[in-house]
C-alpha positions in Angstrom: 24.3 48.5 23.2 25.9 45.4 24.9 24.1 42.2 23.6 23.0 38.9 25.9 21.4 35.5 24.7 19.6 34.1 27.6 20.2 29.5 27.5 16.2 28.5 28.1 15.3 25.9 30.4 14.0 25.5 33.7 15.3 24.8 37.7 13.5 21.6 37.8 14.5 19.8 34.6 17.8 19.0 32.9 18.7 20.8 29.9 19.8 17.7 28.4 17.8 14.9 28.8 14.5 16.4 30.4 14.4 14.7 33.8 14.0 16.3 37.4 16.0 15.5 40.2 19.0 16.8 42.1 20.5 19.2 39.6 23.5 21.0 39.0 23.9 24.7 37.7 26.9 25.1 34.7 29.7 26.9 36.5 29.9 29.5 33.8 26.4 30.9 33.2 24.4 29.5 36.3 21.4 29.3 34.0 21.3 25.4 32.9 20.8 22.8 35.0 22.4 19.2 34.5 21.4 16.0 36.5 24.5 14.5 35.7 28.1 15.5 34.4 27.4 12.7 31.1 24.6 15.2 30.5 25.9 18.5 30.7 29.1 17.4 28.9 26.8 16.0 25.6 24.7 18.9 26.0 27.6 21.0 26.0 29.2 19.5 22.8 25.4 19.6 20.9 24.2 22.5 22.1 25.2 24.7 25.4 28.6 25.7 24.2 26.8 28.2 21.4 24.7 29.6 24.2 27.0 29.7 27.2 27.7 33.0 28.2 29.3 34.1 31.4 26.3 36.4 32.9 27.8 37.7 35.4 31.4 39.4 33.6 29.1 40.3 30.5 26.4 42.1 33.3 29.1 44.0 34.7 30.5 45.7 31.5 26.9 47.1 30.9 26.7 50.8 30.9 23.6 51.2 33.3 22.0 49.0 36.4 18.8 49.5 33.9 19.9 47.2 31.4 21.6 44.6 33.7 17.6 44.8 35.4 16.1 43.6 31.8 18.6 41.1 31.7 17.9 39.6 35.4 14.2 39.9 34.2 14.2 38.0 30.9 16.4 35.5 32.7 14.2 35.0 35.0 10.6 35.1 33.1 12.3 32.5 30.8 13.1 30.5 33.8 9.6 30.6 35.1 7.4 29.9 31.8 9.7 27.3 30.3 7.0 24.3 31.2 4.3 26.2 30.0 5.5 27.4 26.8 6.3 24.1 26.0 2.9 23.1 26.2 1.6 26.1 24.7 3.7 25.7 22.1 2.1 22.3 21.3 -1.5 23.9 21.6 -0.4 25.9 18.9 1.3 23.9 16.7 -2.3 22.1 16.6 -0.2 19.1 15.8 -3.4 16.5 15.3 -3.9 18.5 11.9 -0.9 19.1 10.6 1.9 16.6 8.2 3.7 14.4 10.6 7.3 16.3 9.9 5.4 19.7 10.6 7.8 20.5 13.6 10.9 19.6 11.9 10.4 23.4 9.8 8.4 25.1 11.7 8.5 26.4 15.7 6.6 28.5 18.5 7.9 32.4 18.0 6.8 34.6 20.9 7.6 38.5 21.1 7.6 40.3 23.8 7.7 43.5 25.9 7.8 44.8 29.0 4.1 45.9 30.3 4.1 49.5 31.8 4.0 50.2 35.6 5.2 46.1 35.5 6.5 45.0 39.0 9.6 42.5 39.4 7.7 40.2 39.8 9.1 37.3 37.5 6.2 36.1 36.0 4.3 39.2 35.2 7.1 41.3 33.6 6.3 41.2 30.2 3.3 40.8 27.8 3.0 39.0 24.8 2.7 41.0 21.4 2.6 38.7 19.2 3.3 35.2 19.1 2.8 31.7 16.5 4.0 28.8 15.0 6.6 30.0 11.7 9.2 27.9 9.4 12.4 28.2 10.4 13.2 30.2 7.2 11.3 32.6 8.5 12.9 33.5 11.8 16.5 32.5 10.2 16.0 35.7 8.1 14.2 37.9 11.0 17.7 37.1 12.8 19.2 38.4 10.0 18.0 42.0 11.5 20.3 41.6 14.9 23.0 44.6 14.4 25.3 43.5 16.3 27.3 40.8 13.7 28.9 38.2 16.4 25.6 38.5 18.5 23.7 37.6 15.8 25.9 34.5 14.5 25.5 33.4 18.1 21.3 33.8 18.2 21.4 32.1 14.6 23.6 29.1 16.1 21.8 28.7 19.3 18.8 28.2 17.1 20.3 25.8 15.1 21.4 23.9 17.8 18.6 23.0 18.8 17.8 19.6 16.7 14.2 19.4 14.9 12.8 16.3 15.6 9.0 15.0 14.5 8.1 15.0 18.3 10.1 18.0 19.7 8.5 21.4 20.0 10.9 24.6 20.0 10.2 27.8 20.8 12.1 31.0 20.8 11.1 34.1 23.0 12.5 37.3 22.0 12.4 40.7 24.0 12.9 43.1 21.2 13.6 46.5 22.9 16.8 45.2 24.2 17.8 42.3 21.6 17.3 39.4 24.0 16.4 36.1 23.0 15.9 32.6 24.2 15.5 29.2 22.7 14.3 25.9 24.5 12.4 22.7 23.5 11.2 19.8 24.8 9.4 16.5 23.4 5.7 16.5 23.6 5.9 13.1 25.4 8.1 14.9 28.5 6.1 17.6 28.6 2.6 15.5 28.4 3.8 12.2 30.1 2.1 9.3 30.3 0.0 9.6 26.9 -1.7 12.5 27.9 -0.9 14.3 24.6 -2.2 11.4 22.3 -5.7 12.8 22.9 -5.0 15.6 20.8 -1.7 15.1 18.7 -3.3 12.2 16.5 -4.5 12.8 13.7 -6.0 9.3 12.4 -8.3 10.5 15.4 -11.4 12.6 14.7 -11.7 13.2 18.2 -7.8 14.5 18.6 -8.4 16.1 15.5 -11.6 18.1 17.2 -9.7 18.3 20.5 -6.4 19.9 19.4 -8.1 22.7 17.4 -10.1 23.4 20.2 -6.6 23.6 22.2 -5.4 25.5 19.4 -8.0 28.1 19.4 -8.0 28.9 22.9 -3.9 29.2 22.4 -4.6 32.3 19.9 -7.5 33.9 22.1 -6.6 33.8 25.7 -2.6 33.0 26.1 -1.9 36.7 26.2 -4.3 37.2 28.9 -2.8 34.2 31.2 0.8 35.5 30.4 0.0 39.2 31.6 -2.1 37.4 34.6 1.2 35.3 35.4 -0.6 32.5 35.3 2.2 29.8 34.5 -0.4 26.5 35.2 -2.8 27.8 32.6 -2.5 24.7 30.2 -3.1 22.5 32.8 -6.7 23.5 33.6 -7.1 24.4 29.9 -6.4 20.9 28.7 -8.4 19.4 31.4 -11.7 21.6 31.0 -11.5 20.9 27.2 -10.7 16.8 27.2 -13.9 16.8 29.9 -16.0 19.0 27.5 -14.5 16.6 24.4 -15.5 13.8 26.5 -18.8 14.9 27.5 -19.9 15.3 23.6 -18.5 11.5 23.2 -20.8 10.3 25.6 -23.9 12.1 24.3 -23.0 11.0 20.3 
């Protein structure tokens, strides 16, 4: 069966440096997005050249319309969830308790499949079976079950590619009936901006401390729900409804 990586990101961001604006889609795949050539040609030297794959000759040497579908789909669930698995990611890594270089061995591993009777519609195609934070040994040697040889050097690069850093979460999505995978990142400042995600990433905090295992917890218990649901802004009123409940039990203490 033919093999496809699918390069993570999202419409609104560049793959390189993280900022919106008026972006630019690489000739080849028409997945990432570049706000400049500077960035697409450094992200192409550290990381997009392992990824790269032209979508549209590899979709056409596929033996049936249904496979080129799953494809299309991953592509674009990927391309819908990137922001929030980014910050779900964090919520999970429950960074406030955890050893400062926690993220440079460890990252957000989510398994999927495709829900039964799903519709095409892009954010409700899959649901999640099973999903956490693991070292990077770990899923190194779950690659290491990929058949296919050269697919599976190129999964094991694209991971690698992507840097750790102290302050970068990176995930990996993988859609197993058909082999597909994803990887993405982004720093926890770019995807919290403007301090938001001090409130629960510090850990000399007792109330970050408190706050991020609370985030953590609801992570575990309800982000399967909100990724059957479609719900892509999830985090958003998650984060908020649990710093106001944090802050409410500051006030009364």
């Amino acid at each position: 069966m033919p093999a496809i990586s699918v390069c993570s990101g999202t419409k609104d961001q560049c793959y390189h440096c993280g900022r919106p604006g008026n972006l630019r889609a690489c000739s080849n795949c028409q997945v990432a997005r570049y706000c400049t050539r500077d960035c697409q040609r450094a992200d192409w030297n550290l990381n997009h050249k392992q990824v790269c794959v032209d979508y549209k000759a590899d979709l056409a040497t596929y033996p049936s319309p249904t496979m080129e579908d799953e494809v299309q789909d991953f592509m674009k669930w990927n391309d819908a969830w990137k922001g929030a698995l980014d910050a779900w990611g964090t919520f999970a890594a429950d960074l406030a308790n955890q050893s400062p270089d926690f993220l440079l061995t460890h990252s957000f591993f989510l398994s999927l499949e495709r829900r039964p009777n799903a519709t095409r519609a892009a954010m409700k195609s899959y649901r999640v079976v099973s999903g956490r934070m693991r070292p990077d040994s770990e899923i190194l040697d779950e690659f290491q079950s990929i058949p296919d040889a050269q697919y599976r050097a190129q999964i094991i690069n694209g991971f690698r590619n992507l840097p750790p850093h102290a302050d970068c979460v990176r995930f990996t999505v993988v859609l197993n009936s058909h082999y597909l995978y994803s990887h993405g990142g982004n720093l926890v400042g770019l995807t919290f901006p403007n301090g938001q995600a001090r409130a629960f990433t510090d850990p000399s905090s007792t109330e970050s401390r408190v706050l991020s295992t609370g985030l953590a917890t609801v992570w575990s218990r309800q982000f399967p729900e909100y990724v059957q649901r479609g719900k892509t802004s999830a985090h958003i009123e998650v984060l908020r409804d649990l710093t106001q409940a944090a802050n409410s039990i500051s006030n009364v203490d």
